[in-house]
C-alpha positions as CSV (number, residue, x, y, z in Angstrom):
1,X,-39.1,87.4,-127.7
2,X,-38.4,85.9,-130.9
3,X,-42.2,85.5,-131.9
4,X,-43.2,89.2,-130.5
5,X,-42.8,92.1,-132.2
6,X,-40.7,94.0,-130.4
7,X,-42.6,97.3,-130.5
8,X,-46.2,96.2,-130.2
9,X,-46.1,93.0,-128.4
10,X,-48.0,91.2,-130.9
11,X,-46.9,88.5,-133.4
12,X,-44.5,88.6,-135.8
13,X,-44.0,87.7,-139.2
14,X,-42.5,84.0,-137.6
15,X,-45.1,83.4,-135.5
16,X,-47.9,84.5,-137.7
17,X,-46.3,82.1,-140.5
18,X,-46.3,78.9,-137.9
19,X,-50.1,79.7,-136.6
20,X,-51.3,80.7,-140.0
21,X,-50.1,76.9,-141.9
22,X,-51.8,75.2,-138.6
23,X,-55.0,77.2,-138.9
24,X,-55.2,76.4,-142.8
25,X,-54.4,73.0,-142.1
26,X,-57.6,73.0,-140.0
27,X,-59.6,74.8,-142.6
28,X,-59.0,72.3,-145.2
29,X,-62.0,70.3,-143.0
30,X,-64.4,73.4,-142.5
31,X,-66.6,74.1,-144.9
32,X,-66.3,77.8,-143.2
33,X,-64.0,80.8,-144.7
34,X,-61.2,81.8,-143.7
35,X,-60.1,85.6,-144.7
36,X,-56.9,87.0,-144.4
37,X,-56.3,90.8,-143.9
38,X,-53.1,92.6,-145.2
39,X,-53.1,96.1,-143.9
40,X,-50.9,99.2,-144.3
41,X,-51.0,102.5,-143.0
42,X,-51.5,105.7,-145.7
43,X,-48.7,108.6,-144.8
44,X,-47.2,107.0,-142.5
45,X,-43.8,107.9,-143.8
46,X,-45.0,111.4,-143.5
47,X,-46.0,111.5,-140.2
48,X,-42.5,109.6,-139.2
49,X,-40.8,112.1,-141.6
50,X,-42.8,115.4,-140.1
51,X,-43.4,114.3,-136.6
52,X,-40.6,111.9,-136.0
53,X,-40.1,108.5,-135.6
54,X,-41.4,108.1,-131.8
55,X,-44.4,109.7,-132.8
56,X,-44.5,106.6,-135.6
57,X,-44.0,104.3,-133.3
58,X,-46.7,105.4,-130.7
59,X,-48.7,105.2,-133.8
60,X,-47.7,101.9,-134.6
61,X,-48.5,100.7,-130.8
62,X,-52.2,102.3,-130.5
63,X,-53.0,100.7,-134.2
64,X,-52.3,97.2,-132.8
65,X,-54.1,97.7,-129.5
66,X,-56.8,99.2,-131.7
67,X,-57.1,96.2,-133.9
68,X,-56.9,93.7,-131.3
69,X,-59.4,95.4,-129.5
70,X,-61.9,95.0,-132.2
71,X,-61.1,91.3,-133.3
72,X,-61.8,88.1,-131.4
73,X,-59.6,86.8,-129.0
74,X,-58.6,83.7,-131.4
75,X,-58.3,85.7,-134.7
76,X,-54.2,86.0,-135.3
77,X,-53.4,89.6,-135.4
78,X,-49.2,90.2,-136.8
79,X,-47.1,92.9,-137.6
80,X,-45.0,91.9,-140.0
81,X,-42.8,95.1,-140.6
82,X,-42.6,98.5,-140.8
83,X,-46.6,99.8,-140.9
84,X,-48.0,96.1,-142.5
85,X,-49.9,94.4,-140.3
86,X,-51.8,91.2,-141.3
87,X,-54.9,89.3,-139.7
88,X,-56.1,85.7,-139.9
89,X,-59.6,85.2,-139.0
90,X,-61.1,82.3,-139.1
91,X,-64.8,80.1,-139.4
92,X,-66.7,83.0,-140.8
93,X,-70.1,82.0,-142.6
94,X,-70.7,84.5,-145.6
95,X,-68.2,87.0,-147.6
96,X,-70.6,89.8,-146.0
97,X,-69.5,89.4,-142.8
98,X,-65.8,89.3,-143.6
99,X,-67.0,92.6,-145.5
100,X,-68.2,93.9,-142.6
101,X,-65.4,93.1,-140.2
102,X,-63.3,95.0,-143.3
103,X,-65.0,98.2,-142.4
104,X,-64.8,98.0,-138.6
105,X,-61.3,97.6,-139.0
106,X,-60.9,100.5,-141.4
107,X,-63.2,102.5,-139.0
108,X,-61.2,101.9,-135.9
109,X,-58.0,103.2,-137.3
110,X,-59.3,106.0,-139.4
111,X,-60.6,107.4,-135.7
112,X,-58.4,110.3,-134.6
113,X,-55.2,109.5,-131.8
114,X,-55.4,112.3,-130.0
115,X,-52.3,112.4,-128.1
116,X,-48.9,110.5,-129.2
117,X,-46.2,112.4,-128.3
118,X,-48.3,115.5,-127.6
119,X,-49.5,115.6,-131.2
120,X,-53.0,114.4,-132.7
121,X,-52.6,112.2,-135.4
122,X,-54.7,111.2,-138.7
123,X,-54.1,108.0,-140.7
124,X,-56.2,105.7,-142.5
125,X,-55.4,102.2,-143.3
126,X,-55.2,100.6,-147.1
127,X,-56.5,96.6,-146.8
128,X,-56.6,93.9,-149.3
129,X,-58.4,90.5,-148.6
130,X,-57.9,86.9,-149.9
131,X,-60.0,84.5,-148.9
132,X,-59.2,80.7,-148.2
133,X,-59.5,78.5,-150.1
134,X,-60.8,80.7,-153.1
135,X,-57.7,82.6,-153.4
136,X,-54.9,81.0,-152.3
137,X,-54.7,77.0,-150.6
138,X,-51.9,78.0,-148.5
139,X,-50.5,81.1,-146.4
140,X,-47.8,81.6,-149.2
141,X,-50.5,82.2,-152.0
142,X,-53.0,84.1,-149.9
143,X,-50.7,86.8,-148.6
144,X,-49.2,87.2,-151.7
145,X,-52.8,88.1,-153.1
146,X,-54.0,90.0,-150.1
147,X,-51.2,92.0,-150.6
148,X,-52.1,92.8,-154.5
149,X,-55.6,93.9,-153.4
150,X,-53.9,95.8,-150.8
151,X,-52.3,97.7,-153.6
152,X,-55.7,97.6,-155.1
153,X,-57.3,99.3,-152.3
154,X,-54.5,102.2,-151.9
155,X,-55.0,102.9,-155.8
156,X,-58.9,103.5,-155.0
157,X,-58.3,106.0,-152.1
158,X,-57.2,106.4,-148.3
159,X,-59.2,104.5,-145.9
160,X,-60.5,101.6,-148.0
161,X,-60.2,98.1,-148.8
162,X,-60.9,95.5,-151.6
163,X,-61.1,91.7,-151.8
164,X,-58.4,90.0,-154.1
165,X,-62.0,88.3,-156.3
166,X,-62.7,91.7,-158.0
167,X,-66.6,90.1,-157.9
168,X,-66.6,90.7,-154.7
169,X,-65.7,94.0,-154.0
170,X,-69.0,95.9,-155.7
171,X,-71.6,93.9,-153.4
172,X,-69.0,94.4,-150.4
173,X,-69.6,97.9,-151.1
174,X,-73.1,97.7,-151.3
175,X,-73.6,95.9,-147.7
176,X,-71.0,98.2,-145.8
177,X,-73.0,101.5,-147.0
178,X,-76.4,100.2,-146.4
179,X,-74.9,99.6,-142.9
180,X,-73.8,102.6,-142.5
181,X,-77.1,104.6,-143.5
182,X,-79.5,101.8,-141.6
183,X,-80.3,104.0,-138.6
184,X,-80.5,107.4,-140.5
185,X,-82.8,105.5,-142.8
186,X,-85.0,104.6,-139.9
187,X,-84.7,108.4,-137.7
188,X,-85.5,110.0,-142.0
189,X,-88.5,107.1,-142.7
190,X,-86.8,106.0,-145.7
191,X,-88.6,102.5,-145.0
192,X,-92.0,101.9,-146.5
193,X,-94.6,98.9,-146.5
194,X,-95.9,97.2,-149.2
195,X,-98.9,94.9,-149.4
196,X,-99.7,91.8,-151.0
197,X,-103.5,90.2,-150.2
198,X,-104.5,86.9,-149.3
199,X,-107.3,85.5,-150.9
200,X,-109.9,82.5,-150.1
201,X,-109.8,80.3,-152.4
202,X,-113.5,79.4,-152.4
203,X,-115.1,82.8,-152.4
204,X,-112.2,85.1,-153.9
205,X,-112.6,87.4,-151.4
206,X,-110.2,89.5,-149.8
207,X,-109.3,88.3,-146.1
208,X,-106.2,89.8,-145.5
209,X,-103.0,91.7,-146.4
210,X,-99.4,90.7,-145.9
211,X,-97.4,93.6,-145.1
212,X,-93.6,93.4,-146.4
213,X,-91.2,96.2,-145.6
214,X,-89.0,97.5,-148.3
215,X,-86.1,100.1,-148.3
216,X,-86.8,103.2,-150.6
217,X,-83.2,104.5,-150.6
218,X,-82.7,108.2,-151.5
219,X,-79.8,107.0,-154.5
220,X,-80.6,103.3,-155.2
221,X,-84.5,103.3,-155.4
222,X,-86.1,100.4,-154.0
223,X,-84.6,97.9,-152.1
224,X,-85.8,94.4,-150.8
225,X,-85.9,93.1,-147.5
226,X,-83.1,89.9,-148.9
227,X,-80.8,92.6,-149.0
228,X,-80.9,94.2,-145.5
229,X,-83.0,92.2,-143.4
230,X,-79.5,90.1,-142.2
231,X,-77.6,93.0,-141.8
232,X,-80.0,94.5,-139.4
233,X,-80.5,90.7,-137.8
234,X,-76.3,90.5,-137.3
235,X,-76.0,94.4,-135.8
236,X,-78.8,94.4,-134.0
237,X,-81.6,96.5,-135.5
238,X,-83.8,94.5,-135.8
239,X,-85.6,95.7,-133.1
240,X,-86.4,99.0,-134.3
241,X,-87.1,98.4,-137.8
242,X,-89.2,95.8,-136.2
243,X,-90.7,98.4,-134.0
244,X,-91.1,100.9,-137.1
245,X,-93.0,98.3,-139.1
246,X,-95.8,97.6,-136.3
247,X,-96.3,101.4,-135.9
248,X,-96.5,101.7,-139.4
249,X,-98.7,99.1,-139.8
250,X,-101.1,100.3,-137.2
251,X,-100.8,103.8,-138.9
252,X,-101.9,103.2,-142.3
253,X,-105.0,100.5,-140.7
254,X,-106.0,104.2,-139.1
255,X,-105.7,106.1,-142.1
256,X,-108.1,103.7,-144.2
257,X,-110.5,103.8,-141.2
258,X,-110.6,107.4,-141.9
259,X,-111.0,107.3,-145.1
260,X,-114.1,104.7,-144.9
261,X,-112.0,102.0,-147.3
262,X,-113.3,98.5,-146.2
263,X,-110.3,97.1,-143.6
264,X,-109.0,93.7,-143.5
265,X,-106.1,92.3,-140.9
266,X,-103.2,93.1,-141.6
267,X,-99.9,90.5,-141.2
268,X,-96.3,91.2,-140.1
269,X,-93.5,89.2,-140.0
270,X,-91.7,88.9,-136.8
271,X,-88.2,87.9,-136.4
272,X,-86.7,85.4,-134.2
273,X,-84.5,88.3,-132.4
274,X,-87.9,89.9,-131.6
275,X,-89.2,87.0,-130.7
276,X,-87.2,87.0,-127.5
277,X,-88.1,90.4,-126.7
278,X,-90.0,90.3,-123.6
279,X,-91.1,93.8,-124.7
280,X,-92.9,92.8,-128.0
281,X,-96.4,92.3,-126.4
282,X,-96.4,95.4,-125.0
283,X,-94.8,97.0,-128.3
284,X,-98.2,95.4,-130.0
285,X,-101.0,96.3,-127.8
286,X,-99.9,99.8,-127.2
287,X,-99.4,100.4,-131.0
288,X,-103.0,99.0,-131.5
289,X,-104.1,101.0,-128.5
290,X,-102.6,104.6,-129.9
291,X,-104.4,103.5,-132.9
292,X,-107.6,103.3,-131.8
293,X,-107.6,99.7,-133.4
294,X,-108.8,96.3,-132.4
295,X,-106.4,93.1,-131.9
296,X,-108.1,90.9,-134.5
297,X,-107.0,93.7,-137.5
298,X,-103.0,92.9,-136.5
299,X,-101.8,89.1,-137.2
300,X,-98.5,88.1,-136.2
301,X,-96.4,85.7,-139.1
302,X,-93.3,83.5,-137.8
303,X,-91.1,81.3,-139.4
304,X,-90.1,77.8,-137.4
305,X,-86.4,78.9,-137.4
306,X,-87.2,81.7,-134.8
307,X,-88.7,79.5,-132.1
308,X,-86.6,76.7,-132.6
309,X,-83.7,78.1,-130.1
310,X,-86.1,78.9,-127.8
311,X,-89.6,77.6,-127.7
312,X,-91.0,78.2,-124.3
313,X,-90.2,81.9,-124.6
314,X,-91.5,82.0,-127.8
315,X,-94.5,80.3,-126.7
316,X,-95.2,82.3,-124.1
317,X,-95.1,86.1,-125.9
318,X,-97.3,84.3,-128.8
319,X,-100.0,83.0,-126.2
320,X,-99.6,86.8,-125.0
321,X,-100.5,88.0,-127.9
322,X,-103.0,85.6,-128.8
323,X,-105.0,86.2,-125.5
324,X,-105.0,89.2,-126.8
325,X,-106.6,88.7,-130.1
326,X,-104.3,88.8,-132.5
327,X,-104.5,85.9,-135.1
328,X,-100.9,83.9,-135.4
329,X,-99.7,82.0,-138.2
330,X,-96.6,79.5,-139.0
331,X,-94.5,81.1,-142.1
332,X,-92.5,79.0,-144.6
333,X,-94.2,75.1,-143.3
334,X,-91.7,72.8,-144.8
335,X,-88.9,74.0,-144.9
336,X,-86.1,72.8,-142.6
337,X,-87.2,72.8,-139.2
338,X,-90.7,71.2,-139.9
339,X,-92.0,69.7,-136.7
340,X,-95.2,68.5,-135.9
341,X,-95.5,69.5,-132.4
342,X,-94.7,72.7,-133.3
343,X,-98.1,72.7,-134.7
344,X,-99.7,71.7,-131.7
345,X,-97.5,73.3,-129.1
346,X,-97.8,76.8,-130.7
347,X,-100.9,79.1,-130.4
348,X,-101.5,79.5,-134.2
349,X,-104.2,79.5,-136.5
350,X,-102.8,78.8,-139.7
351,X,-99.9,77.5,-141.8
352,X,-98.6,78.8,-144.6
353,X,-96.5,76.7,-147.0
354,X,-93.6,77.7,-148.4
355,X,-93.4,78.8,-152.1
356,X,-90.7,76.4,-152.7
357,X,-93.8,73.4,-152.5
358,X,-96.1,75.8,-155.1
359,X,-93.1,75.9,-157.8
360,X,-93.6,72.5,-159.4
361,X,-96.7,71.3,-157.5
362,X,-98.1,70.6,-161.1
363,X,-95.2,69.0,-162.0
364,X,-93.4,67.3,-159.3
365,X,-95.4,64.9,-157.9
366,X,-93.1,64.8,-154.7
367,X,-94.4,68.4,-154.6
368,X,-97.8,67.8,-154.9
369,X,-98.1,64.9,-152.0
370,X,-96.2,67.1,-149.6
371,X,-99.2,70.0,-149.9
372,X,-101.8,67.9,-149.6
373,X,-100.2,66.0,-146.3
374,X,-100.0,69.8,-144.9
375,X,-103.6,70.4,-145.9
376,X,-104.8,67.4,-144.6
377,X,-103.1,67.4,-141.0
378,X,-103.8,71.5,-140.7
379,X,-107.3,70.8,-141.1
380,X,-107.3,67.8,-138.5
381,X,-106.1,70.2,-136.5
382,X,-108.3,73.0,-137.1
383,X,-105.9,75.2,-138.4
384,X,-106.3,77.5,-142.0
385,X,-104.0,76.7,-144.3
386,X,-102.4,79.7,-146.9
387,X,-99.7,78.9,-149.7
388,X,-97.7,81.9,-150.5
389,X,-95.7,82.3,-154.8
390,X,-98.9,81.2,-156.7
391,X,-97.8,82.7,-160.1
392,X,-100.0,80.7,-162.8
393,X,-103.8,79.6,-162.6
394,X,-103.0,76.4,-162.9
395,X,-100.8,76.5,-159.5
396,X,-103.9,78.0,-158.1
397,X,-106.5,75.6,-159.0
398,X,-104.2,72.4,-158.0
399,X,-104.1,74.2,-154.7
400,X,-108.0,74.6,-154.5
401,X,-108.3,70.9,-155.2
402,X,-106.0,69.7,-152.6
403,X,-108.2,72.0,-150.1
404,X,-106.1,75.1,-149.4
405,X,-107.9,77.6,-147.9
406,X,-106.0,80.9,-148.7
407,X,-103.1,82.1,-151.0
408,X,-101.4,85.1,-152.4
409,X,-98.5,85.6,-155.0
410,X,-98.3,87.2,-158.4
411,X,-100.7,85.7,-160.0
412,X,-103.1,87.7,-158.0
413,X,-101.1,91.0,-157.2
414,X,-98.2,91.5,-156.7
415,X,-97.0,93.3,-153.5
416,X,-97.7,97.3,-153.5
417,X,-98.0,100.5,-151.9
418,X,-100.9,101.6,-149.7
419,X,-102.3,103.7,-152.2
420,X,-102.0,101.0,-155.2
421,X,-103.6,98.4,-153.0
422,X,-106.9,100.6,-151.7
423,X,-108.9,100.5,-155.0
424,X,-108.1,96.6,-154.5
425,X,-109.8,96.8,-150.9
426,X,-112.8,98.6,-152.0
427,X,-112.9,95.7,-155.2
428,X,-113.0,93.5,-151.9
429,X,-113.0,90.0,-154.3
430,X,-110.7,88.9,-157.2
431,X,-112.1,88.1,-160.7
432,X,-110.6,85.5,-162.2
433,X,-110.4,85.4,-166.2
């Protein structure tokens, strides 16, 4: 009883004190964050003043089983007094997600209580965050500072919340109002492709188009997939912005059909989430199918991070999808999760090596012997290889001499619409000065 609150059953200022100094003490050997939440209630002295203090304290009872409904079982939830309660959560990767956990938290309580005491009740909750071990190297500094951005947050309006590290607070923002937008975005076709071709490097021809989605947002123009690719990887909508780009990609193959400009396949990335959809094959096919389109105009890229939880699954949509046609190639080769087997195991055609290796390959050597191993094993084993950020000629004649076979970047074009790239198509070959 002495650690309990007494009216919400969770912890107390005491107990969240001891737990907090023994969860810091942990975090001083993970390299992961560790946020803390201070949290008060807007009005509620109103509603206690108009509606009475049992309505308050029904209040105060539903918040708490609100909040630890919505966090982990091991994150330390506390009421510390009156309407402040305060949250420990710990081992959090990026200051997005803490962000993002932010606005759950603010949207859970902002949501109407219906009945307490036979009245429905409105309140939104103020929250300031200090992270550890940015803000504060013990509990004593960081709720001290959580609470000053808590003040912060009630001076910006009701039902907000700010980080103590002002830097953070614009991209925080940023990443909870893309959220919140993503699916009208998709339902409003806000989402567009871009294409960026691939070129042989002994003809100059045009083989093939990467297609890259970006975000045209109604208020912030263009945005780039760096910005909400994770967030729809962490809440799950992946899927159907995964789904959206193979339609779309299908679509606008049909619409140059029509309109007699010469076609070349066209490449989508696929994520690892999708990956593991047993659905995906059959998402393919019966694009290309509605389409009117054959399999050899769709290629599938992947990066070695999304089969490297699971490779027989992996490897068994891919060979799908092969069967079927489509050409498949290995994104990003080299970075990370390189594995030869991976080459041999995997139903792909190509490689394509990472931008990172093109960078210096004229100027570090390490660089440069790291290519041409690729090139060299790739074409023992039959496969193409493409190198992706050529920027300079010089970048792309080093890459002809080591024996690439394909590559795109900047130096060539840049990625663009459909309609910017379709003079390009009809071009069909590059000139270079």
């Amino acid at each position: 009883m002495a650690s309990q609150d007494y009216l919400t059953g969770i912890a107390n200022r005491m107990l969240f004190y001891e737990i907090a100094r023994k969860e810091l003490l942990l975090a001083r050997r993970s390299r992961k964050l560790y946020a803390l939440f201070f949290m008060d209630l807007d009005k509620f002295k109103l509603i206690n003043d108009s509606l009475g203090h049992a309505v308050g304290d029904l209040l105060l009872q539903a918040v708490a089983v609100r909040l630890r409904g919505v966090l982990r079982e091991y994150d330390l939830l506390a009421r510390i007094g009156g309407d402040e309660f305060v949250i420990l959560v710990s081992e959090l990767a990026t200051e997005k997600q803490i962000a993002e956990i932010a606005a759950k938290l603010v949207a859970t309580v902002c949501a109407p209580y219906p009945d307490l005491g036979g009245h429905e009740v409105h309140t939104a909750p103020s929250i300031g965050i200090a992270i550890y071990p940015r803000d504060g190297q013990n509990i004593d500094a960081l709720m001290t500072n959580a609470d000053s951005a808590m003040y912060s947050a009630k001076a910006t309006g009701s039902g907000t919340f700010r980080f103590y590290d002002a830097s953070l607070n614009e991209s925080a923002a940023r990443w909870v109002e893309l959220l919140a937008r993503f699916k009208q975005a998709l339902r409003e076709n806000e989402f567009c492709l871009h294409y960026q071709p691939k070129v042989d490097l002994q003809s100059f021809d045009i083989v093939g188009l990467e297609a890259l989605v970006r975000w045209q947002h109604p208020e912030h123009g263009l945005i780039y997939p760096s910005e909400f690719i994770g967030l729809a990887e962490e809440h799950d909508l992946i899927l159907p912005l995964g789904h959206w780009v193979i339609e779309s990609a299908c679509k606008q193959l049909a619409v140059w059909r029509e309109m007699k400009i010469p076609l070349v396949p066209v490449a989508i990335n696929v994520s690892a989430k999708q990956l593991r959809d047993n659905l995906l094959a059959d998402t393919v096919l019966g694009a290309l199918k509605r389409h009117a389109l054959p399999a050899e105009l769709l290629e599938i890229e992947v990066t070695e991070s999304c089969i490297i939880d699971d490779m027989d699954i992996a490897r068994g949509i891919l060979e799908q999808l092969r069967t079927a046609g489509l050409k498949i190639s290995l994104d990003d080769y080299g970075t990370g999760y390189s594995d030869l087997s991976h080459m041999k195991r995997l139903p792909i055609y190509a490689v394509k090596i990472d931008r990172s290796f093109v960078r210096d390959i004229r100027n570090d050597n390490n660089d440069a012997v790291i290519v041409a191993s690729i090139v060299s094993l790739a074409h023992n084993l039959n496969l193409k290889v493409i190198a992706e950020g050529v920027e300079s000629k010089e970048q792309l004649m080093h890459l002809k001499v080591a024996g690439c076979d394909q590559v795109q970047g900047f130096y060539l074009q840049r990625p663009v619409p459909a309609d910017e790239i379709e003079a390009t198509l009809v071009q069909g070959r590059f000139q270079l000065p």
